[in-house]
Each structure stands twice: as structure tokens, then as C-alpha cells.
NULUMDREN-484020 format. One line per 3 residues: number of its first residue (from 1); their letters; for each residue x, y, z of N, C-alpha, C, O. Coordinates in steps of 0.05 Angstrom, whole numbers, plus 5000, padded with zeros to 4 digits. Layout:
# NULUMDREN-484020
NUM> a> X,Y,Z,X,Y,Z,X,Y,Z,X,Y,Z | ...
//
This chain:
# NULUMDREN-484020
1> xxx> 4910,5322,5051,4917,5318,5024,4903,5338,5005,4907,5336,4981 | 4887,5357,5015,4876,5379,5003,4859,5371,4975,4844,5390,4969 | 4858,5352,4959,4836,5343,4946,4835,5320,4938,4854,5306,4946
4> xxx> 4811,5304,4919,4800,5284,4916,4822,5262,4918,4843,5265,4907 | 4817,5241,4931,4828,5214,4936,4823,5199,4907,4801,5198,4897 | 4847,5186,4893,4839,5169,4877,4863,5142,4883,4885,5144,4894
7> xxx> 4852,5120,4871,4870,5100,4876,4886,5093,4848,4878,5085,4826 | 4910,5098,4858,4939,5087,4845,4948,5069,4844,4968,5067,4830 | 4937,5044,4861,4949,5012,4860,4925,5002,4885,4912,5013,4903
10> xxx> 4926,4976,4873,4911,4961,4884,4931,4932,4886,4943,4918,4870 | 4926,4933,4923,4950,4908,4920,4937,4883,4941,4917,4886,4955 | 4950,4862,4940,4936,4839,4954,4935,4837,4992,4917,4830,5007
13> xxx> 4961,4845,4999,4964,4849,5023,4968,4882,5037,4967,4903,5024 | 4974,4881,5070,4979,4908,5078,5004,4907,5072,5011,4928,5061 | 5026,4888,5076,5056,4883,5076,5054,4899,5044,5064,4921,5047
16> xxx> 5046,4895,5021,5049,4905,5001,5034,4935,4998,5045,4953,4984 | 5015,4937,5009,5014,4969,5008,5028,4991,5028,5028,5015,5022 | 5039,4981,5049,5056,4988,5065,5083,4998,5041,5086,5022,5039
19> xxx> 5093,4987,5029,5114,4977,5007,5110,5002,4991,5125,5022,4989 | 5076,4994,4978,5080,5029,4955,5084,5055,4982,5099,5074,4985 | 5068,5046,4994,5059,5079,5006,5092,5096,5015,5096,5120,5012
22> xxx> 5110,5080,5024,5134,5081,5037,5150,5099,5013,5161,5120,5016 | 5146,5076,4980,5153,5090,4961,5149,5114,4951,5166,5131,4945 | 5120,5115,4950,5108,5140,4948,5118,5165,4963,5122,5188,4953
25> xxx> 5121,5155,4992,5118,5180,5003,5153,5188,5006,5159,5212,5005 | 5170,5172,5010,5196,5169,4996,5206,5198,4971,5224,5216,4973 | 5190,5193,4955,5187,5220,4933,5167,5237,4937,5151,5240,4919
28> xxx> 5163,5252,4963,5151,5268,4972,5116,5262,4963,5101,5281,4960 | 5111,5246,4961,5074,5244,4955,5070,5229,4968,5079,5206,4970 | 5047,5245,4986,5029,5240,5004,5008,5214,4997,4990,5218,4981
31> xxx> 5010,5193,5007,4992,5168,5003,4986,5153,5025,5002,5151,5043 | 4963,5140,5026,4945,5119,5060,4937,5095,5032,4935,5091,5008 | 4934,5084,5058,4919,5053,5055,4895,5045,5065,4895,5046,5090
34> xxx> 4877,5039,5056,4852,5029,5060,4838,4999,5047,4836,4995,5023 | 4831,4980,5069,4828,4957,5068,4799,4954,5061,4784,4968,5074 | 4787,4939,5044,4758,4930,5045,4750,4914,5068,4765,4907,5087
37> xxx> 4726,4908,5066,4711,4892,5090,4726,4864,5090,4720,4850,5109 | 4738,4856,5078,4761,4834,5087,4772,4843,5106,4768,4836,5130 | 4792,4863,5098,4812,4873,5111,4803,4879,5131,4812,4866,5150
40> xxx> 4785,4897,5136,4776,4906,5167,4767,4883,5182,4774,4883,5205 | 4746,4856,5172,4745,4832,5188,4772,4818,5193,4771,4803,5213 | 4791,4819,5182,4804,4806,5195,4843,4814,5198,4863,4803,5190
43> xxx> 4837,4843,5215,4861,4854,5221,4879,4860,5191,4899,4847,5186 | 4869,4878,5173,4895,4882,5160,4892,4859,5132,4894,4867,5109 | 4889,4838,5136,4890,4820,5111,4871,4817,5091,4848,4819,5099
46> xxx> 4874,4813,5068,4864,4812,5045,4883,4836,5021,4906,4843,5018 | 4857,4843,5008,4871,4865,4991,4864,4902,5010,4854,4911,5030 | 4876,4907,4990,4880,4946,4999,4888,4963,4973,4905,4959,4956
49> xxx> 4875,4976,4976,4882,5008,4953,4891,5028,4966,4880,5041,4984 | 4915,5032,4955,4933,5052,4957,4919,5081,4941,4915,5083,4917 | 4915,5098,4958,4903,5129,4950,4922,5152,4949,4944,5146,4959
52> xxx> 4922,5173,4941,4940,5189,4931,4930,5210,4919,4928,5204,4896 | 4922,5233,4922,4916,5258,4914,4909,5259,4887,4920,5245,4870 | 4890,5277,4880,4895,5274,4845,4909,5285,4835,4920,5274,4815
55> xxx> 4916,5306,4840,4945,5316,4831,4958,5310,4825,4964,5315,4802 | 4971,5295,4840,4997,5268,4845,4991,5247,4833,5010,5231,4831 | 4969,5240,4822,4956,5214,4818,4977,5206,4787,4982,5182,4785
58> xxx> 4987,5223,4766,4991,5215,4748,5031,5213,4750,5043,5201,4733 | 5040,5224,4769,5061,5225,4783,5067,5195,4793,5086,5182,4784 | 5048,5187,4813,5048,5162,4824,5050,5146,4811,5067,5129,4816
61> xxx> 5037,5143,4789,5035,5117,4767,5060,5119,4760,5072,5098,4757 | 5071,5138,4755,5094,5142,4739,5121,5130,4758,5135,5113,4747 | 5128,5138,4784,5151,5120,4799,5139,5092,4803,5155,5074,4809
64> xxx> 5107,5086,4801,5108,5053,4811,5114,5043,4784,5134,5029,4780 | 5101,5049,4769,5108,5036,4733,5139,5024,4744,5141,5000,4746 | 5154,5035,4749,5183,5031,4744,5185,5004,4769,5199,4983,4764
67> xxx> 5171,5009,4793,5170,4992,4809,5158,4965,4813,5161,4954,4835 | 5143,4954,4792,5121,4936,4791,5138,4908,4800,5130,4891,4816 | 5165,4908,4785,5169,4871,4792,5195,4874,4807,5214,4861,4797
70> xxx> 5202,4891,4832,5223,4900,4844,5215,4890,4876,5224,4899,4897 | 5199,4874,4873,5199,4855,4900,5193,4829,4888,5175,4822,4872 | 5216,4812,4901,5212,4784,4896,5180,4773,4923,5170,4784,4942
73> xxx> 5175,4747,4908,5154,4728,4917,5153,4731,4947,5134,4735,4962 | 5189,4725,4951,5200,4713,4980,5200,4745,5005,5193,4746,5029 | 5209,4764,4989,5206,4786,5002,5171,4798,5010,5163,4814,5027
76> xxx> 5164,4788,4998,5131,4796,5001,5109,4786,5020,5087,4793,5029 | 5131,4758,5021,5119,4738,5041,5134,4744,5066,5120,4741,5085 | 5156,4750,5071,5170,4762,5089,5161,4780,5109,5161,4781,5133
79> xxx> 5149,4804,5080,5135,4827,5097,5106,4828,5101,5096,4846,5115 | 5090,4807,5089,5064,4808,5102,5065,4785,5133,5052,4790,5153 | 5079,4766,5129,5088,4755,5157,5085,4773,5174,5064,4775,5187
82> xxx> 5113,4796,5180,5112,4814,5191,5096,4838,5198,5100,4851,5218 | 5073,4844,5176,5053,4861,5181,5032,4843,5198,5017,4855,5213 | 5030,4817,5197,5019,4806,5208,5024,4800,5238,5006,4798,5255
85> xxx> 5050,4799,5241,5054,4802,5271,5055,4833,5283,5051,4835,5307 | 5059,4851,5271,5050,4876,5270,5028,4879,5290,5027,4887,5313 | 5008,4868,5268,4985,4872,5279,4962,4858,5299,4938,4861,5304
88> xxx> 4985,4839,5309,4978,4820,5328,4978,4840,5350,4962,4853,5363 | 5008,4837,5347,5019,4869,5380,5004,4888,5388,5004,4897,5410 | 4986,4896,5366,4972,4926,5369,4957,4915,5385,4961,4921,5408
91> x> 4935,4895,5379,4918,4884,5381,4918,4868,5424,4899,4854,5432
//
């Protein structure tokens, strides 16, 4: 990503940062996920910040702005389910 990491969203699950990053990178910007010591104790769950170049950083805000309430409750629960069995398999 050639320079400084800054975070662009901060979201509750991986199912939901999976979601931006896909977006992000969708419109050509490069973005990862990184979990706090929740997340790393226990596979993936809790919250995560979405990172993104600084460059890009003011770019990013700008396609999620538009994206903020474009997943329902049910879809969210859907796909952290699924990141959850995800990450069973690896495992």
C-alpha cells in the first residue's frame, strides 16, 4: 500500500468489515482488516478497523458515506453467521 495506514471505518464484526473492504476494493482502493485482542482471542469476532492508505483515505470516506445504511440488520446477521463458519473450516 506504499504509505501510512489510517482507519476509515470501524465496524462491529469481520462479516461487516469483509462488506467495506470488498467495497472499497470494488473501486479500485486497496484496504485489510484488522481485529483487536477480541478478535484475535476469539477467531475473527468482536470489532475490526478497516485501513486504507492515506491517500485514499479521503476517497474512502467518500464511497462509504453513501454506503452507511445499505445493509439491512438481517443481512449482517446472515454474513457474520457465515464468516463465522468461515472461520471454523480454516481452523
Amino acid at each position: 500500500m506504499g504509505d501510512e495506514l489510517k482507519v476509515v471505518r470501524s465496524v462491529g464484526s469481520e462479516a461487516e468489515a469483509n462488506i467495506v473492504v470488498s467495497r472499497l476494493r470494488e473501486d479500485g482502493i486497496e484496504a485489510i482488516d484488522k481485529g483487536g485482542a477480541i478478535a484475535d482471542a476469539y477467531r475473527g469476532a468482536g470489532p475490526r478497523d478497516v485501513y486504507v492508505s492515506e491517500k485514499d483515505l479521503d476517497r474512502a470516506r467518500e464511497l462509504l458515506k453513501d454506503d452507511e445504511n445499505a445493509f439491512t440488520d438481517e443481512e449482517l446477521a446472515r454474513l457474520s453467521e457465515q464468516a463465522g463458519r468461515e472461520a471454523e473450516e480454516r481452523d
